[in-house]
ROMI-326258 format. One record per atom (N, C-alpha, C): residue in one letter; x, y, z. Coordinates in steps of 0.1 Angstrom, whole numbers, plus 5000, padded with zeros to 4 digits. Layout:
% residues N
AXYZ...
***
This chain:
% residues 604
X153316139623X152816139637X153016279643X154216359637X154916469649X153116559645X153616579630X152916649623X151016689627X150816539629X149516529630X148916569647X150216509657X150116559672X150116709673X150916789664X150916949662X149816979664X148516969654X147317019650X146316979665X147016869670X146116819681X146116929694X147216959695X147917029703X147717169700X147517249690X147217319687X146017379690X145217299689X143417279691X143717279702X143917239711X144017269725X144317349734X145217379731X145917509734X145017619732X144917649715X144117759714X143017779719X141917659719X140717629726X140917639744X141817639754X142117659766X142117809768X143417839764X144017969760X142918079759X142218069747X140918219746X139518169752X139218059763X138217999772X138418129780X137218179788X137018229793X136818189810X137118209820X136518149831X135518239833X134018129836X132918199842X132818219854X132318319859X131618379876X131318249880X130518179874X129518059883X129617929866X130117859875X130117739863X128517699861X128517619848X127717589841X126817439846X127717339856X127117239861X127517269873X126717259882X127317239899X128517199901X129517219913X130917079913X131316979911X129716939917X129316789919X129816679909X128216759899X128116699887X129116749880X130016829877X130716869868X132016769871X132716779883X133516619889X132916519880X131216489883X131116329881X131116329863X130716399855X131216429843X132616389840X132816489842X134916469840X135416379842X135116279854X134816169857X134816059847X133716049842X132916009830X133915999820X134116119815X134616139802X136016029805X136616079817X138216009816X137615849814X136915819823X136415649820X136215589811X135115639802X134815639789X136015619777X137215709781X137815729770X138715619774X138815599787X139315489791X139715339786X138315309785X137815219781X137615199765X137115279756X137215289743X138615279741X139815359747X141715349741X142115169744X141215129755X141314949756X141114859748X139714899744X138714859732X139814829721X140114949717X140615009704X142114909703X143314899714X144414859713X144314719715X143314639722X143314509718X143014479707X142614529700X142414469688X144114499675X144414639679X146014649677X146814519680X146614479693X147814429699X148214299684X147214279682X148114109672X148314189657X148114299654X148714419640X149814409641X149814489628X151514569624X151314689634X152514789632X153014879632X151715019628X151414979616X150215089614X149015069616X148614919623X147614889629X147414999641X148514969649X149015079662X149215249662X149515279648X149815419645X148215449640X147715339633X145915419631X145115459648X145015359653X144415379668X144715449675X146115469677X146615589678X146115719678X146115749660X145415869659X144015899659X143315799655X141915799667X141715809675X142215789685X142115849699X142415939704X143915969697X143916109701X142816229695X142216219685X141116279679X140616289689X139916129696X138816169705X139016189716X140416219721X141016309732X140516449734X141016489724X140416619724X139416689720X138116599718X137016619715X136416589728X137016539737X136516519753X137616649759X138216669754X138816789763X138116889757X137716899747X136717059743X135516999750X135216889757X133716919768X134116909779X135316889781X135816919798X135617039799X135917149787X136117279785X134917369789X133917309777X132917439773X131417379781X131717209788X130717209799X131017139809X132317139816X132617129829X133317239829X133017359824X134117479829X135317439835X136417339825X137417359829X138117459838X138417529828X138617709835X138417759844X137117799846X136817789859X137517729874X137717629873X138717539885X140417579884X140417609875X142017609875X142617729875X141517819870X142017999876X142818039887X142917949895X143517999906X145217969902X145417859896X147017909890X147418029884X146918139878X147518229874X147718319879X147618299897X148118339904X147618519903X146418479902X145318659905X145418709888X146018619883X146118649867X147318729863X148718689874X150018759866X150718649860X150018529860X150818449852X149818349848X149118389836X148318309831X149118169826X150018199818X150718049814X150517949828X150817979837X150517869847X148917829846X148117879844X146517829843X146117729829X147217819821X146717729806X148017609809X148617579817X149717489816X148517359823X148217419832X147417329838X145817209832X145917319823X144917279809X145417219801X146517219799X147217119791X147617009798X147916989813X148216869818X146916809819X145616869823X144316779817X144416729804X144816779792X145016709783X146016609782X147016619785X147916479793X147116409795X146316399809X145816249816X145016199807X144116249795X143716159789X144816119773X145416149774X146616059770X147515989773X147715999789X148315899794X147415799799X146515809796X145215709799X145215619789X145615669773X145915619760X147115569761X148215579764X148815499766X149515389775X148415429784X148415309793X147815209789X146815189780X146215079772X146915099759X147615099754X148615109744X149815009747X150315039759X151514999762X151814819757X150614739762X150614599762X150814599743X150214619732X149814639721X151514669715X152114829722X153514849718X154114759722X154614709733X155314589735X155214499727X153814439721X154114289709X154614379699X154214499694X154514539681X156114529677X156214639692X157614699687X158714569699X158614489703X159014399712X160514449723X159714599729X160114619742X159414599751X160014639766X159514599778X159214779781X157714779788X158114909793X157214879810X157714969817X156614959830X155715049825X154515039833X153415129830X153615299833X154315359841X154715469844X155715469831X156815419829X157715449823X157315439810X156615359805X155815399789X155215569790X154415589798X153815739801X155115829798X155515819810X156715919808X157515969793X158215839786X158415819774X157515899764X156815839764X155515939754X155016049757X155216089767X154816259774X156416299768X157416269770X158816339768X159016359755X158416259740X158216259731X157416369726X156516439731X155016489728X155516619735X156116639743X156216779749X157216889740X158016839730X159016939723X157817029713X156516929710X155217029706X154717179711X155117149724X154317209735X155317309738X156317309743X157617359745X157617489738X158017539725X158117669720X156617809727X155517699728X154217789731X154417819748X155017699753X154917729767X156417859772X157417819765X158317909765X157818079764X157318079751X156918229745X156118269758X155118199762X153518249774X154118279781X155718209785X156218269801X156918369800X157818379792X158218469784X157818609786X156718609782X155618699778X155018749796X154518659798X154218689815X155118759820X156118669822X157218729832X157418889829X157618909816X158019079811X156919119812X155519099815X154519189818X154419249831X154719119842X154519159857X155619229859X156819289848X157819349857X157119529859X157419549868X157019719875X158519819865X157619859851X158719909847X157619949835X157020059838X155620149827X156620189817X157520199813X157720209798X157920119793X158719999797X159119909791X157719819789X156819859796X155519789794X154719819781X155019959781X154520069764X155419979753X156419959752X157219899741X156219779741X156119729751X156119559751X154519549746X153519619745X152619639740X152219719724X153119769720X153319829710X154019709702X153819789686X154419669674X155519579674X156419699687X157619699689X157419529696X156619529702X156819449717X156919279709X155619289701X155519169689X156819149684X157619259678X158719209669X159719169684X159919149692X160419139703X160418999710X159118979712X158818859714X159118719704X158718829692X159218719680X160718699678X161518759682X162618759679X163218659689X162518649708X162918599717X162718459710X161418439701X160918279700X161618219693X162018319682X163518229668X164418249675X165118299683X166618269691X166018139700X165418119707X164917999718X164817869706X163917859694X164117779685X165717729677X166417839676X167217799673X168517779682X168317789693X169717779701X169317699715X168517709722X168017609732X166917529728X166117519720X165517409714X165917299711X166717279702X167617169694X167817079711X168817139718X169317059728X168516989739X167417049737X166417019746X165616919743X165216909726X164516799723X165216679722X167316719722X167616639719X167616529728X167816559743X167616539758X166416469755X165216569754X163916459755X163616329750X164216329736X164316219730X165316119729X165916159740X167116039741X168115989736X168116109722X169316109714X170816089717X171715999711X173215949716X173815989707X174916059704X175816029692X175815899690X176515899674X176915799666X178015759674X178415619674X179715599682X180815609670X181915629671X182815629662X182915509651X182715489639X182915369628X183115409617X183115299612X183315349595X182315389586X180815359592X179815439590X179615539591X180015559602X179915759610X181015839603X182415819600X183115859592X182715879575X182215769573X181215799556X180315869557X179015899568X178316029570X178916159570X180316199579X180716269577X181816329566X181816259560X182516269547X181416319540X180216249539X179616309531X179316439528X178516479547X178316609551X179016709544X180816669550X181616819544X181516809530X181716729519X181116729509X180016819506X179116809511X177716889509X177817079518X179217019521X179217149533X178517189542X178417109547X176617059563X177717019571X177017089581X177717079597X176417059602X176416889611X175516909619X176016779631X175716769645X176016619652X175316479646X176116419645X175116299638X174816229654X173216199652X172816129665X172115969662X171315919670X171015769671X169815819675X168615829669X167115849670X165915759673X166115689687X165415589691X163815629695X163615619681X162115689678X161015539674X160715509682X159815379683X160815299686X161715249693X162915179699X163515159687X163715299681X164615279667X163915199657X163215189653X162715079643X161915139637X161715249636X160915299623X162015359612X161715349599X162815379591X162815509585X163415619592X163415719590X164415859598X164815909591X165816059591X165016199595X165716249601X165216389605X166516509604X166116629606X167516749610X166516829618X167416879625X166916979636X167917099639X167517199640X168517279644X168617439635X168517539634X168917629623X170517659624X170917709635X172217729637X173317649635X174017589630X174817489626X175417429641X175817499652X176417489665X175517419674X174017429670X173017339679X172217309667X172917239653X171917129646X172816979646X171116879646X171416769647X171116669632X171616579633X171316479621X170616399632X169516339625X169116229631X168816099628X169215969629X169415869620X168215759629X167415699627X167015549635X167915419633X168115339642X169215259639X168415199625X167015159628X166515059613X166615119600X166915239599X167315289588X169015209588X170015269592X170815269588X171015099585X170415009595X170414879590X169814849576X168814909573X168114869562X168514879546X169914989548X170315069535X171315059531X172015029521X173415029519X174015209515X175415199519X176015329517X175415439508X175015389495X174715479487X172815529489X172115419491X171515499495X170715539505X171415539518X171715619529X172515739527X173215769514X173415899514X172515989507X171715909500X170915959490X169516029501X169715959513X168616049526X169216119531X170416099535X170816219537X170916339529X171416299519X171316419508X169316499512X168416409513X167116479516X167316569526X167616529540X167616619552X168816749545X169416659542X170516809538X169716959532X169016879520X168216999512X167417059520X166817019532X166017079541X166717159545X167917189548X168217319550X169217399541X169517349534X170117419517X168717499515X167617439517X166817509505X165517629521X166517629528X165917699541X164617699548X164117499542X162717509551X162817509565X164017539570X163317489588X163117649590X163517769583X163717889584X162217939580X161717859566X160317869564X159517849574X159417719584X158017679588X158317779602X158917859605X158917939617X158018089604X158518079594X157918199589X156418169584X156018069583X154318029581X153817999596X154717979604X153618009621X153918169622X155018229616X154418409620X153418459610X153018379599X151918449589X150718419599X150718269601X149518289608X148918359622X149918379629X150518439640X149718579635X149818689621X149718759616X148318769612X148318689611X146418659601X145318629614X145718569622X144618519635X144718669644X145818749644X145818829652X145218979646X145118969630X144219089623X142719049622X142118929623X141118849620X140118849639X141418879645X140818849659X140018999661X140719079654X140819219663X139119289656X138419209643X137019229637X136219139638X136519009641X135518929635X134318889650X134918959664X133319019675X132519099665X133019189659X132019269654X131119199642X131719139634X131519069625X130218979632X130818929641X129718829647X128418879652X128619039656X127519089665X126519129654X127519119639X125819219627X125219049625X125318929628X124818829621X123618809628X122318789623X121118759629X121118629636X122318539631X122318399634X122318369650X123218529656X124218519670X122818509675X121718589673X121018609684X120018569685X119618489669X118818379676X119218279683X120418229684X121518169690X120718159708X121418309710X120818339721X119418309724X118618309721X117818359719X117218189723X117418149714X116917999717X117617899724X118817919726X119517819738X119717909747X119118039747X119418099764X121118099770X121918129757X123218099769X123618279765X124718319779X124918449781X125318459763X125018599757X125818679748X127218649749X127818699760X129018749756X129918599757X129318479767X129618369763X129918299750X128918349743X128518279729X129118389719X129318479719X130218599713X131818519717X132518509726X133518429727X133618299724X132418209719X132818089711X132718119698X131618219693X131918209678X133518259674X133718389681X134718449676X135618329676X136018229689X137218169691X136818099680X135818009677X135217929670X135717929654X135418059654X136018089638X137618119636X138018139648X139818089644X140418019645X139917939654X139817779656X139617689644X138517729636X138517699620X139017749612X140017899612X140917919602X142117849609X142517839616X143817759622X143717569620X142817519620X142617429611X142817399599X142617459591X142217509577X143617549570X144117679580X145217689577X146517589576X146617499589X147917409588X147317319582X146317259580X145817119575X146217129557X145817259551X146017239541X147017389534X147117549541X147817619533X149717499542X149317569553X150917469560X151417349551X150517239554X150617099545X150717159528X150317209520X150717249512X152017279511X152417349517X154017369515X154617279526X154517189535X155717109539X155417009529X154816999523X154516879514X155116879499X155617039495X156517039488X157517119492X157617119506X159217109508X159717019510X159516859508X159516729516X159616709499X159116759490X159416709474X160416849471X160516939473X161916969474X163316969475X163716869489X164016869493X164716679493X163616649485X163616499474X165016529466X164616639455X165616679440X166816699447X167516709463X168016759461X169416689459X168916559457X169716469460X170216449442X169416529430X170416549422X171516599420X171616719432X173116789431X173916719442X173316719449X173916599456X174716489453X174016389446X174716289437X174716219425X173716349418X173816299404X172516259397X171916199407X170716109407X169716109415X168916029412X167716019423X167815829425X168015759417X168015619420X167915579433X169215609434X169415559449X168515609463X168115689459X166515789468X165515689468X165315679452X164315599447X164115449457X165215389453X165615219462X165215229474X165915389479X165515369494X164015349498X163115439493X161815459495X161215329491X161815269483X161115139480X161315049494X162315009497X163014989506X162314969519X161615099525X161015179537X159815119532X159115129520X157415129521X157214999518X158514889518X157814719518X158314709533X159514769540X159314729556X159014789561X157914899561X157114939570X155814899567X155514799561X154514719557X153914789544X154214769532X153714819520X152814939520X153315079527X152515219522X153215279510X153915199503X154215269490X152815409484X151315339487X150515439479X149715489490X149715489505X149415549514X149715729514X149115799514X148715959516X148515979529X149216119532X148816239542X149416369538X148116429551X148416619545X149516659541X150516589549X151416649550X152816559546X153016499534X153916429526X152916379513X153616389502X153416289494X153116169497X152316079487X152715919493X154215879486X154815799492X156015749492X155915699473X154715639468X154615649455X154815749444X154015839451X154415949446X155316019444X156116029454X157316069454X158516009441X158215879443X159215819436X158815819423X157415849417X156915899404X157516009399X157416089410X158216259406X159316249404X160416129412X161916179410X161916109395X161015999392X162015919380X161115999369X160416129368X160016189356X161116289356X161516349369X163016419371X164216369359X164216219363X164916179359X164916199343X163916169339X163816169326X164016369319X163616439328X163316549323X163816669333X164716699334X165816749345X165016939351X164317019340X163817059337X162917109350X161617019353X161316999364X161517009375X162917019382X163217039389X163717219394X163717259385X163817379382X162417399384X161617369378X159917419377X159717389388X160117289399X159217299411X160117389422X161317409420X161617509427X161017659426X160917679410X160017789410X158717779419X158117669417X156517699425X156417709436X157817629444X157817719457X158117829462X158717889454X159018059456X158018139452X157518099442X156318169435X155218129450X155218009449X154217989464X154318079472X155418049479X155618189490X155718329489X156318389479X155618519473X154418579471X153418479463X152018469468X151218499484X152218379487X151318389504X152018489514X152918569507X153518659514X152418759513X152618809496X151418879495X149518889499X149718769499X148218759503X147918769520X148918699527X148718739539X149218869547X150218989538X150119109541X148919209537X148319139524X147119249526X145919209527X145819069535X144919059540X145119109558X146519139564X146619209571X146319349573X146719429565X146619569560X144819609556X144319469549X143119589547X142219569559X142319419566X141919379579X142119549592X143319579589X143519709595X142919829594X142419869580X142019949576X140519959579X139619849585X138319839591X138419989596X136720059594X136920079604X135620049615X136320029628X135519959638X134520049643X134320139643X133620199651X131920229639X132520179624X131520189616X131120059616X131619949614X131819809616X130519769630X130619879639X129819809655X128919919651X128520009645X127520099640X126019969646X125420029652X124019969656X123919799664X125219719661X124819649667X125419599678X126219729690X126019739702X125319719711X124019849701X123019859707X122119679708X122219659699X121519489696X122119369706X123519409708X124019329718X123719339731X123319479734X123319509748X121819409752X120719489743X119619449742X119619279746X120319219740X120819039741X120919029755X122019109758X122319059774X121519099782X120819249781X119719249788X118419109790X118019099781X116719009772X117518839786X118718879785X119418749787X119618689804X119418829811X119918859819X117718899829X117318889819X115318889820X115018769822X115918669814X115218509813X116018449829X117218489833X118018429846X116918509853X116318609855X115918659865X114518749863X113418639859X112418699853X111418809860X111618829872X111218909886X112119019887X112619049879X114219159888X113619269877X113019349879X112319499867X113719569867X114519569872X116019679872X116619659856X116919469851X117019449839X115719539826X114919529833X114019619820X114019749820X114219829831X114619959832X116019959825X116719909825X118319919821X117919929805X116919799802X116719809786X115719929779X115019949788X114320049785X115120229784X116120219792X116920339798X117520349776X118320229778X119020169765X118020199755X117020139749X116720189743X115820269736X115620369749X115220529747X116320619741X117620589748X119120649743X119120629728X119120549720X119320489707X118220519697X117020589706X115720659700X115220549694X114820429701X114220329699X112520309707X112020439705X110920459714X110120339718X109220299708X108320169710X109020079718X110120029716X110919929722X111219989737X111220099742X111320159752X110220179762X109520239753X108220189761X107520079768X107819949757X107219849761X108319809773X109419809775X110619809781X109919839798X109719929797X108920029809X107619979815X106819949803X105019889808X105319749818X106419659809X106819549816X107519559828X108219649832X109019709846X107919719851X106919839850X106019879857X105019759862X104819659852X104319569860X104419419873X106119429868X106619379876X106619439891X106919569889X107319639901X106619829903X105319759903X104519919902X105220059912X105420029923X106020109933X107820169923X108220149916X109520149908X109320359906X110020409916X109920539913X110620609897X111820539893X112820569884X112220489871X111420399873X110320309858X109320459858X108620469869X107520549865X107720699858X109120749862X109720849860X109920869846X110820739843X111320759831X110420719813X109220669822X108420669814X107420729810X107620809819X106220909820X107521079814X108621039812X109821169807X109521109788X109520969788X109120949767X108320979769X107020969778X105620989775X105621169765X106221229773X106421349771X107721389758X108321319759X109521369749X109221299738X108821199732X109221129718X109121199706X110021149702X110421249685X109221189679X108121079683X107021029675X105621089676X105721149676X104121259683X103221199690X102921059678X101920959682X101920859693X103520879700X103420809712X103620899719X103221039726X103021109733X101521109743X101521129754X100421099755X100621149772X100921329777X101321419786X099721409798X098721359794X097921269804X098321169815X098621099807X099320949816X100920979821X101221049812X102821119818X102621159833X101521279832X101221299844X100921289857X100521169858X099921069860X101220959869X101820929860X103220889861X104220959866X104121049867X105221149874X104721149885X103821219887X102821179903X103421099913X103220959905X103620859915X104720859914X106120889907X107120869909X107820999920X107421139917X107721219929X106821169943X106021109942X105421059959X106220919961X107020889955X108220749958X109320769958X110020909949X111420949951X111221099951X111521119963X112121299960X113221349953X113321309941X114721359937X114121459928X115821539923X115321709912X115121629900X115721509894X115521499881X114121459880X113121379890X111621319889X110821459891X111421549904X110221689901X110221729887X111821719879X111521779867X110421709858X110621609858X109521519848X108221579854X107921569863X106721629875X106121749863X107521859868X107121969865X106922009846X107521899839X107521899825X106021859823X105521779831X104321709828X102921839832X102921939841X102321999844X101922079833X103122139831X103222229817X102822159802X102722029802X102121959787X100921999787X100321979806X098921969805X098222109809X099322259802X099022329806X098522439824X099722329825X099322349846X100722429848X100922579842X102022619843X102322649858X101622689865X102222809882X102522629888X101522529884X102322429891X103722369886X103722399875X105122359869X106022439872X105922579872X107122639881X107222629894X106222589902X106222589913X107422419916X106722329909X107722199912X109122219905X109122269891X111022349890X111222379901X110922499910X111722549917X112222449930X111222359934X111522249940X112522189939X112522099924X113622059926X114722109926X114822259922X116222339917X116522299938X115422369946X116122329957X116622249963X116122099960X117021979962X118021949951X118321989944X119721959931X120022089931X121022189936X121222329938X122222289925X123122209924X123822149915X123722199900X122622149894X122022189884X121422319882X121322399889X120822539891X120222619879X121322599867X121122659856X120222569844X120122439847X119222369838X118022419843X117322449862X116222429862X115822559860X116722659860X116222799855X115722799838X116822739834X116122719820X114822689817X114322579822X112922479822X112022589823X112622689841X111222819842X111222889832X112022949826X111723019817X111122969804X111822859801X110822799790X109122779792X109222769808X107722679811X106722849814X107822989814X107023099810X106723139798X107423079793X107323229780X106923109769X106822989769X106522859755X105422799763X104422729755X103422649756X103922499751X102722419758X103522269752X103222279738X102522299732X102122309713X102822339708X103922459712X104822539704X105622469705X106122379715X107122299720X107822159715X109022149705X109322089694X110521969706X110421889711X111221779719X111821699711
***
């Protein structure tokens, strides 16, 4: 469950987090309210649907529905997002934007209500299952307190991070931006995980010590045995009744053991130590130390991946038919692909390289109970044990464990062949060696882009988008085609420039700076064949009788001289030189050019 709420939460976050707030939302208030509206009702009503039919189940009747819904939680929070412009509304917590974590916190508590929506039709369902009482608030609460130690390390870091940004202190701001600032922040996140985390979840979760017995004294016997220091607690994780162990903690001074009471009822001494011995290997064999080092690979990989793959997205022909056919802004849709595609390596990533390895550190961490105690048997019994009273998942799978079958396959070929256990410790080291290597140089050569060859031409293609884009909102406004046409004269994209201009000009004939600037290609193109110092002329005309400025006399006066009308072409240079005194030395240049060269000789 923890496991699978991660990925949920994840998706959410990230998907809030790199959302953009728009100028002007996408639906009115109105309707964007009566939406959101909707969606909470809807999902309402389907988490109803779904738990009455739980309520007369087992246990994993209620854990399936469960995670269906939360699925379609967050498949209604990515359209609260991307068409009720969440964002949008809630920008005002980050307080003018020095503390964004308060905006995205607030995005996350929309993702709350529709899970406390879920468990408010849940509640009735848990009560027959698990046969507690809860009030309807106080089930919410419970389950939000459960679900927030997810949330917790990300909201820690953001504030973290905020707070040291707004401080008025420009060098320490240079550090904090620099490589330095990353290893900094990273360092703040593993001290917060390892020294105020532990206690905090343990609070959340309602964790009690063991009370003093002859049980609790045989745990701790064991422990020092094994040389493990940790608090043994009482882990009322479904009102205690699911059968299963945890550890928490890296530091020995803030790690916990965690036991559910139905475990310890379910197991005799031996093997109840034989699970312990499991949690033990989890930190003998240094995975809680690992899975903070595969959130900094990916941490590593989304943030080399982030910094190319706009450009990446701007050479694809795909973006702009995109555009092109659903009409939404560029840089809108430039921000969903990009997000879009890390959003699907961060998927991809924990669903299967992550799961991959907790899935054999979870069979690691199995063997370890040979040095432990000799054996695996007593492991073995247990698991048997757990998968007929948690209703027969002996051969049930997920990403992220073995099935409980499997497991017990592996230990008793262990058994037979001692060997193997050596081999699979190799393949985790070798594993991570691997993905060390792989995700340093796919860091490094990700760095080695280079971007400015990478956006080579398709700037130009993007601008054009937003222009084109910004023609369709406002099919009367000639300023957007002068802008495009301005654009792609610069890029010596003549034809395209031209036509750029004809279309201005017809929107807005009177347009002094359209007529000007197209009647300056008329005259200048590196294309001979679209020259055409008649109609330039012509065009300049009307743009010096609608703007007096020096740069339109100059076209004026370029255009006289094409058409061999030199005493008038110096005569309009000298004009403008007297309104742009500024320029003084360009328009002397022009006279002399426009004495001593003919347009023929004249290479533009």
């Amino acid at each position: 469950m923890i496991y699978n709420n991660l990925i949920y939460f994840l998706v959410v976050i990230f998907v809030f987090s790199t959302d953009t707030a728009p100028k002007e939302p996408l639906l009115a208030p109105a309707y964007g309210t009566m939406v959101l509206g909707g969606l909470l009702v809807l999902f309402s009503q389907i988490a109803g649907r779904l738990y009455r039919r739980a309520r007369f189940g087992s246990a994993s009747a209620y854990f399936s529905a469960e995670r269906r819904l939360s699925i379609l939680a967050v498949l209604f929070f990515l359209v609260a997002v991307y068409v009720v412009d969440l964002k949008y509304y809630l920008r005002f917590l980050s307080l003018g934007g020095r503390l964004p974590v308060l905006e995205n916190l607030g995005g996350l508590a929309v993702f709350f209500v529709f899970l406390s929506l879920m468990w408010l039709k849940a509640r009735p369902a848990y009560e027959a299952v698990f046969q507690r009482r809860y009030t309807p608030a106080g089930f919410v609460v419970s389950n939000i307190k459960a679900n927030l130690p997810i949330v917790l390390p990300w909201l820690v870091l953001s504030l973290v991070f905020d707070l040291l940004s707004s401080l008025p202190l420009p060098r320490f701001q240079q550090v904090l931006t620099s490589p330095w600032g990353d290893l900094i922040l990273f360092t703040a996140f593993v001290v917060f995980l390892a020294v105020f985390f532990p206690p905090l979840v343990r609070w959340l979760w309602n964790c009690r010590p063991m009370p003093d017995s002859p049980l609790r004294r045989e745990i701790e016997r064991f422990c020092r045995q094994q040389d493990f220091k940790a608090e043994i607690l009482y882990w009322p994780l479904f009102e205690g009744q699911v059968l299963t162990a945890g550890i928490m903690g890296i530091v020995p001074r803030f790690r916990y053991l965690l036991v559910t009471p139905a475990l310890l009822a379910a197991l005799d001494p031996e093997e109840l130590e034989s699970v312990l011995a499991h949690e033990i290997g989890h930190v003998k064999r240094m995975h809680l130390v690992l899975y903070i080092y595969l959130f900094l690979g990916f941490s590593l990989l989304a943030g080399a991946l982030a910094r190319v793959l706009p450009y990446l997205v701007l050479g694809w022909d795909f973006f702009y038919l995109t555009v092109e056919r659903l009409h939404v802004s560029p840089d809108t849709l430039l921000a969903l692909f990009s997000g879009g595609l890390i959003l699907l390596l961060m998927i991809v990533y924990f669903r299967f390289i992550f799961g991959f390895f907790i899935r054999n550190f979870e069979r690691q961490a199995d063997l370890y109970v040979f040095r432990a105690q000799g054996t695996s048997w007593p492991l073995i019994r247990s698991f048997e044990k757990i998968a007929t009273l948690s209703g027969n998942i002996r051969d049930e799978k997920s990403w992220h464990h073995f099935g409980i079958g499997e497991r017990i396959d592996f230990l008793q070929r262990c058994e037979q062949d001692r060997s193997l256990i050596h081999r699979h410790d190799r393949k985790v080291w070798l594993g991570m060696a691997a993905y060390t290597l792989i995700v340093l140089s796919c860091v490094v050569a990700v760095r080695q882009v280079d971007l400015d060859k990478l956006a080579a031409g398709n700037e130009t293609r993007y601008m054009e988008a937003v222009l084109e884009q910004k023609l369709r909102q406002e099919p009367k406004n000639s300023v957007w085609l002068l802008l495009l046409g301005d654009l792609m004269q610069e890029k010596k994209m003549e034809r395209k420039a031209i036509n750029a201009y004809e279309r201005a000009l017809k929107l807005d004939p009177l347009n002094g700076d359209v007529a000007n600037n197209l009647a300056w290609l008329l005259l200048t193109a590196s294309d001979p064949a679209l020259r055409d110092p008649i109609r330039a002329l012509t065009l300049a005309r009307t743009a010096a009788t609608l703007k007096q400025q020096g740069y339109i006399l100059d076209t004026l006066a370029t255009a006289y001289w094409a058409n061999n009308l030199k005493e008038e072409a110096i005569l309009t240079e000298l004009k403008a030189l007297k309104l742009d005194p500024e320029n003084r030395r360009y328009y002397l240049a022009q006279i002399r050019k426009f004495k001593e060269s003919t347009w023929d000789r004249q290479d533009f």
